[in-house]
N, C-alpha and C positions, 0 to 999 in steps of 0.2 A: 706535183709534190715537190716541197722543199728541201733540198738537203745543207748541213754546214758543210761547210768548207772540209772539216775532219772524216765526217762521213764518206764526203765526196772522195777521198785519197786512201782509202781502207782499200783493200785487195777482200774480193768478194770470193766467200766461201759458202761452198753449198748448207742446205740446210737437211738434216736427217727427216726420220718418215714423220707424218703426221696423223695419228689419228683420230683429228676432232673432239668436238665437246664428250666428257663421260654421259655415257645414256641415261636419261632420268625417267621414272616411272610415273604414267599417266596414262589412264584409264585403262589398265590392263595392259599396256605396252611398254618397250622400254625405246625411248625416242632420242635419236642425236641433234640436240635443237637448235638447230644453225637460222633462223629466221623467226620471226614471231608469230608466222601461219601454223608454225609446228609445233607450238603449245595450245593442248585442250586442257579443261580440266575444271572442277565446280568445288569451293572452296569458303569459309569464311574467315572474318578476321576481324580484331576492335583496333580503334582508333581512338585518341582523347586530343582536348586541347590543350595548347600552352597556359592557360590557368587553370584544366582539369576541371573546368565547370559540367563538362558533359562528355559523352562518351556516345561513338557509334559503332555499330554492328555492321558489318556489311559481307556479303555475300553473290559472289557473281560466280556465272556460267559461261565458260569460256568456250567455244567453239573454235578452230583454227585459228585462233591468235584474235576475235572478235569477241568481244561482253555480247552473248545473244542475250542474258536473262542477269537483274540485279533486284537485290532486294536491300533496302534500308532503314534499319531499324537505327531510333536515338532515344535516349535516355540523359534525364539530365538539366537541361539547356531547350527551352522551350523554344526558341529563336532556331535551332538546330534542324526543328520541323520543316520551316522552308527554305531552309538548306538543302535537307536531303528529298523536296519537292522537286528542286531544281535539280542537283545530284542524279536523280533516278533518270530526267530527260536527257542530260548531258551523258551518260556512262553508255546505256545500250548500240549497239554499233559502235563503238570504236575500240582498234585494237588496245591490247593491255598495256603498250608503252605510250598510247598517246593519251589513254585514260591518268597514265602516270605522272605527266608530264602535261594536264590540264585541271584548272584551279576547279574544286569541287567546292565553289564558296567557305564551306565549311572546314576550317581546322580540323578536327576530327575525322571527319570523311575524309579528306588526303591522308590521314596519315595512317586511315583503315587501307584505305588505297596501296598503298605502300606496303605493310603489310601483307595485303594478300599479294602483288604485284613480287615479293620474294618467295612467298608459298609457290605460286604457282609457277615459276621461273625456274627455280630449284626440285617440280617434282615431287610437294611435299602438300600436295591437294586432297581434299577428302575420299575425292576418287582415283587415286594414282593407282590401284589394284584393281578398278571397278572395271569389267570389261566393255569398252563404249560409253564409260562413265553416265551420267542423266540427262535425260530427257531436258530440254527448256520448259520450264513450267516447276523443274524443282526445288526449287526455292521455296515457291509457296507453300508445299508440305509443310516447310520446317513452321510454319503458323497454325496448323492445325488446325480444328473445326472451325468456323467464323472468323477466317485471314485475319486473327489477332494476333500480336507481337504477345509475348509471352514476358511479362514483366512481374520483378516482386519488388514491393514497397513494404517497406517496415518502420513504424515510429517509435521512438520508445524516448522518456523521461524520468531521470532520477527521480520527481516527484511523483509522475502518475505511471510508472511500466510502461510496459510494450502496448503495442497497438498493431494487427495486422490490417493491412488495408486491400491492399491485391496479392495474390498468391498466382502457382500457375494451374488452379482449376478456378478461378477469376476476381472479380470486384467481392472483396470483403463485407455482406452486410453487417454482420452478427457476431460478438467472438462468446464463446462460453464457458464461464467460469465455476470453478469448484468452491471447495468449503473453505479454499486456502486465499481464494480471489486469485486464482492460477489459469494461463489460460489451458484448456483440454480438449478444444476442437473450437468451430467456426464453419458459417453459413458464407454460402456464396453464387453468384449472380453468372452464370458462364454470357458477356456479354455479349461475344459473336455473335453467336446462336440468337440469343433472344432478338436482335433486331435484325437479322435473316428472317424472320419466325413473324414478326411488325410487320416487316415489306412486302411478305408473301401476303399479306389478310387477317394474322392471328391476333384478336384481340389481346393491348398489351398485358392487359392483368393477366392472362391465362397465359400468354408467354413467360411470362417473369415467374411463375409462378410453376411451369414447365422445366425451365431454367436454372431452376432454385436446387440447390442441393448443400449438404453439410460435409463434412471432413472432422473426424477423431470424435471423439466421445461428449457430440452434443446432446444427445440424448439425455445424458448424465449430469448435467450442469443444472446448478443451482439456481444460478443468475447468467442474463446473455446481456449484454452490452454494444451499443453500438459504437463501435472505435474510433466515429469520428466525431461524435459528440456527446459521447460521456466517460 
């Protein structure tokens, strides 16, 4: 170690007590985290780019200062996809500051990175109360039946209204309108399921058609419309 000159000519005085980092709370514990083996902890967090064309979700499970489980969701930025192709291979195994401190291709995803890399640093993780926090594999819950990212698209045009297209009970086929051309419910295709349902053997009409369910008072509509072509 180097010292100045000034440094070097100080008369050295003791230093008083020290009692380490304040304890932060993760997975039911309260941890003094002097090292990066000694954060656990399952957490999410968004990220966007410098021109805000797209944005990512991310989601990692941290075991002893190691990503055992990540999940990557993007929206937005179609090019983003195999970013976070690459992203998912690059993050599992390594600890959370070298995850921080390695280019996730993706704008977005470093700067989810970042993000959750302060969450979970400071204690402020989804499971900071959970005792033993989740299992690896819990990430996938948050997708629900047929590991689908849970997305909503909405169009709408001063000239023609709104337009649902995906909701989060799924692909929009149908919207249904009243006497006012108002929308008051809408059909929809839960697509996990149906092609879980394909793979197994089910033929596809009788999947789609399994699959198939409505939302709010189509029943009652007048007129149904299909929102992406009329």
């Amino acid at each position: 170690m180097d010292y100045s000159s000034e440094i070097k000519e100080m008369i050295c005085v003791a230093k008083g007590p020290n009692n380490g980092p304040s304890p932060i709370p993760q997975e039911g514990a309260w941890v003094q985290a002097r090292e990066i083996s000694d954060i656990s902890g399952l957490t999410h967090g968004v990220g966007w780019c410098a021109p805000q064309q797209g944005a990512c979700k991310l989601t990692l499970n941290v075991k002893n200062g190691i990503i055992e489980e990540a999940l990557v969701e993007t929206i937005g930025c179609t090019g983003m996809t195999h970013s976070a192709a690459m992203a998912a291979e690059i993050l599992s195994g390594k600890t959370i500051l070298e995850a921080l401190n390695t280019d996730l291709v993706c704008d977005a995803i470093n700067v989810a990175m970042r993000e959750l890399f302060l969450q979970i640093s400071y204690g402020r993780t989804q499971t900071a109360f959970s005792e033993g926090g989740l299992p690896v594999g819990a990430g996938l819950e948050d997708l629900g039946k047929g590991l689908r990212s849970v997305t909503g698209t909405m169009y709408s045009t001063k000239a023609k209204g709104p337009r649902y297209l995906e909701m989060a009970e799924g692909y929009v086929t149908r919207l249904g309108l009243d006497d006012n051309e108002e929308i008051i419910g809408y059909e929809f295709v839960r697509m996990g399921p149906m092609m879980e349902m394909i793979a197994k053997g089910t033929d596809p009409q009788e999947a789609l058609e399994k699959c198939t369910g409505t939302y709010g008072r189509m029943a009652d509509a007048v007129k149904t419309i299909n929102p992406r072509h009329e």
